[in-house]
N, C-alpha and C positions, 0 to 999 in steps of 0.2 A: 542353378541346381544341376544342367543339366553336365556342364565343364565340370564340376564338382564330382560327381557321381561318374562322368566319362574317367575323370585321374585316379579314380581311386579302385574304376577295373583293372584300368593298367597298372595299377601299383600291385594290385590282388594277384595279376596275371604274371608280375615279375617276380613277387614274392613265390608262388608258383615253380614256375621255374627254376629260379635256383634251392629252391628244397628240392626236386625232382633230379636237378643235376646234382646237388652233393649226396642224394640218395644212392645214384647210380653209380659216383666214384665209391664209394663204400660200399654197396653191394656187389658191385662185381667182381673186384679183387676176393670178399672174402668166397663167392661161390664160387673162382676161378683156382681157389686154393681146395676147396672141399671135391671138385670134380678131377683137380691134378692128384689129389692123394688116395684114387680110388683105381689111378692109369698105370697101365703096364708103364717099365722103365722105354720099350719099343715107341709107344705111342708120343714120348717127350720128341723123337726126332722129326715130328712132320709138322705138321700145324696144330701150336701150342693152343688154338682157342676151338679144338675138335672137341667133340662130345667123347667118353671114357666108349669106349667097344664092350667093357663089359665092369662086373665091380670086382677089381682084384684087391680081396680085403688081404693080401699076405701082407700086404702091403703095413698093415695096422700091426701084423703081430709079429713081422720082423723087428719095427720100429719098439715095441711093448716088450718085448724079450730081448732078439740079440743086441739092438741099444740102449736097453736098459732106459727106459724111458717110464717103465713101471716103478722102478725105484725110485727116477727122479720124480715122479708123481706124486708118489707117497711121500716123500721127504717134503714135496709143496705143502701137498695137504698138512700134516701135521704142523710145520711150521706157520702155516696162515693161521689154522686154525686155535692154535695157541696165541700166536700176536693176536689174534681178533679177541681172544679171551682174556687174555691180562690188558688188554687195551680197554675195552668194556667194565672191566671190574673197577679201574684204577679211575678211569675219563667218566663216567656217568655218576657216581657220584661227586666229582671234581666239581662238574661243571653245574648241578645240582643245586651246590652251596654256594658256589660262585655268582651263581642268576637268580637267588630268593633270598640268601640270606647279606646281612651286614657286619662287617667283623674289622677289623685291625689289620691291613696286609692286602684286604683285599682291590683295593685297585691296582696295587703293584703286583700281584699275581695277575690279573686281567692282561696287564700290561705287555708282563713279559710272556704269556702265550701267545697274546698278539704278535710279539718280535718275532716269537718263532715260524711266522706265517712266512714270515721273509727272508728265510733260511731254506737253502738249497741243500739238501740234503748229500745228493753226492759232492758238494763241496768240502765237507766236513766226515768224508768217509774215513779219507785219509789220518786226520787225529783219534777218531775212534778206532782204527787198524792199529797206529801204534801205543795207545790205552790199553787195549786189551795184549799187545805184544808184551806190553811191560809187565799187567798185571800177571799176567802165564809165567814170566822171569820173575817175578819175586813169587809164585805159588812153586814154583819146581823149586830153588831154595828152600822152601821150606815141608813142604809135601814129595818133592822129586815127581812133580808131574804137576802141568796147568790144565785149563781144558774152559778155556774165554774163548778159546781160538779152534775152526773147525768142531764147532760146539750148535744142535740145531735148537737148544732151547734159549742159549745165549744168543742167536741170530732173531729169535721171535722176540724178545724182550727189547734187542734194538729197532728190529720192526715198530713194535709196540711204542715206544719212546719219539721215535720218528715223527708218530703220526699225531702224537698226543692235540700239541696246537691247534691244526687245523680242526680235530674231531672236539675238543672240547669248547674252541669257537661256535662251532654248529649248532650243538646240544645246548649253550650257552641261552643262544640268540633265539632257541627255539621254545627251552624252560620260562627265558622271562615274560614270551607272550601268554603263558598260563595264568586261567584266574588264580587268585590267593583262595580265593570260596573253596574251592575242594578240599586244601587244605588245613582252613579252618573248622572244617565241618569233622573232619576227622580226629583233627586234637580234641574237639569239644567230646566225639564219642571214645577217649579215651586212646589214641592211636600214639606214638613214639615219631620221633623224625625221622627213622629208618623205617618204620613199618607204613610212613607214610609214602616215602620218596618210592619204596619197594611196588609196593600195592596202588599206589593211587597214581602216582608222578609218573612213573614210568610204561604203566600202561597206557597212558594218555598222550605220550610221548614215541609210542609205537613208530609211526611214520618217519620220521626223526632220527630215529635209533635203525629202522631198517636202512636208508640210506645213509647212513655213514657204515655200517656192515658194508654195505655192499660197496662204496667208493674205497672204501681199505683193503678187502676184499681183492678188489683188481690190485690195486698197487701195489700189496704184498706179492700175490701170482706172478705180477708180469716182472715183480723186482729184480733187476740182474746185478748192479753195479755193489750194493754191499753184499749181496752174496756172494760173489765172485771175489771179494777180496777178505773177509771174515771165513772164507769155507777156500780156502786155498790149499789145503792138501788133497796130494794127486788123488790117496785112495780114501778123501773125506766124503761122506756125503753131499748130493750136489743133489740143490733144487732144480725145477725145470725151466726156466730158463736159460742157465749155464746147459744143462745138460742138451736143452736144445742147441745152441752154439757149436757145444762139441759133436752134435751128429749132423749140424750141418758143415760145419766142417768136413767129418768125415765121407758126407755123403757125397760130397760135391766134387771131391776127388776122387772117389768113386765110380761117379755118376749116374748114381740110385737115388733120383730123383724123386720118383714115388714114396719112398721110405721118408725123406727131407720132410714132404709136403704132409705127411700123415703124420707124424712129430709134429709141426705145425696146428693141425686141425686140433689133436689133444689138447695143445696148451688153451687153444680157443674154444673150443668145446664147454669147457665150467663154467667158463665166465658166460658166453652165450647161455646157456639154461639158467645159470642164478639171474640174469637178470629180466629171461621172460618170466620165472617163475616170482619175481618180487616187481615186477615194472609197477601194477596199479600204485603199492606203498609207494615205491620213490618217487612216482610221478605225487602221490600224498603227500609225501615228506617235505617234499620240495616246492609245494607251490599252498597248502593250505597249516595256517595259524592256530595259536589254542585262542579257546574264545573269551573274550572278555565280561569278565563280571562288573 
């Protein structure tokens, strides 16, 4: 007992340890990024791991204004937040029917959102770039103008589409552990299968539902690779990603470092609050079942 109980401090003690070191490679890059975007561009020349001398917020609204980093922000926003919204509408009840009910088609629909899991998205950027090139050539023939291309509602719906597989996997796997009792309880008082799935399912399924928000959520934000090649005109709207790119480019030739690193902190900024502000759910979502009847 007593060798038993000595291995399994040290396992405790190693376990320990390396959570405590991968806490610190992670934490200190990102606070070494929030204390750089707060420094005079003077202060980059001495010793990089110095405390800021004071908080030069010009820093924030050079970057917010003359790089245009407000625009690219906005343009984030709406585009998530519409991909989050036709992804929602389309995946929840997809994967609804797919995990309670029995029909004709349906394991071959299972199937092939499963394939999609193993689909690398920027692999297949390229065929969707020239899809949409073509579709814009036969719409100018016919309208004299396209608009598939450098289009930010056409960017959320391939967001949207991208993500469908893996979110309605999720939702899937997370509906079929629901009892059938609620459901039955509700036809019997007279309920429809949408007012059921509305009302009963999907409150129940909160936890669930918040973390796939939130894991879509980052991946649309931090998305750079189909945006950069669906939003390719010079004076098209650009999300924040690309737009970050371009002022670190521009800054670094510059060498207004300060500005770079506060561009930086923006992009990390949203995603940091959205997810202290949902952490309890997705630690829910993610680790507790519906209960069995």
């Amino acid at each position: 007992m007593k060798e038993k109980s000595a291995g399994e401090r040290i396992y405790k003690i190693f376990i320990y340890v390396v959570l405590v070191a991968l806490a610190v490679c992670i934490l200190v890059p990102v606070a070494w990024v929030f204390m750089a975007s707060i420094k005079q561009n003077s202060e980059f020349y001495g010793n990089p791991w110095s405390l800021p001398l004071g908080f030069h917020w010009q820093n924030f609204v050079d970057a917010w204004n003359t790089a245009k980093m407000g625009d690219y922000m906005l343009n984030s926003v709406i585009v998530t937040v519409l991909a989050l919204a036709i992804l929602l509408v389309v995946a929840l009840p997809a994967a609804y029917c797919l995990s309670r009910f029995h029909f004709r088609g349906r394991k071959f629909l299972n199937t092939a959102f499963m394939a999609g899991l193993f689909i690398n998205v920027n692999y297949i950027v390229v065929p969707i770039f020239l899809m949409l090139r073509d579709g814009d050539t036969f719409l100018k023939k016919i309208f004299g103008s396209g608009f598939l291309l450098n289009n930010i509602v056409v960017l959320a719906i391939v967001y949207a589409a991208t993500a469908l597989p893996f979110t309605i996997y999720l939702l899937s796997g997370y509906f079929a552990t629901l009892a059938h009792d609620y459901e039955e309880a509700a036809y019997i008082d007279g309920a429809g299968y949408g007012k059921t799935m509305i009302q009963i399912i999907f409150p129940m399924a909160q936890p669930s539902i918040v973390t796939i928000i939130l894991f879509n959520f980052l991946s649309f934000w931090n998305e750079y690779i189909i945006s950069m090649t669906l939003m390719s005109s010079a004076n098209g709207a650009k999300t924040l990603p690309v737009g970050l790119l371009n002022l670190m480019q521009a800054q670094q030739s510059a060498a207004q470092y300060g500005i770079m690193y506060a561009g930086l902190v923006m992009v990390m900024l949203p995603t940091l609050i959205l997810y202290i502000c949902v952490q309890k759910k997705l630690i829910q979502g993610m680790t507790v079942g519906g209960l069995k009847g």
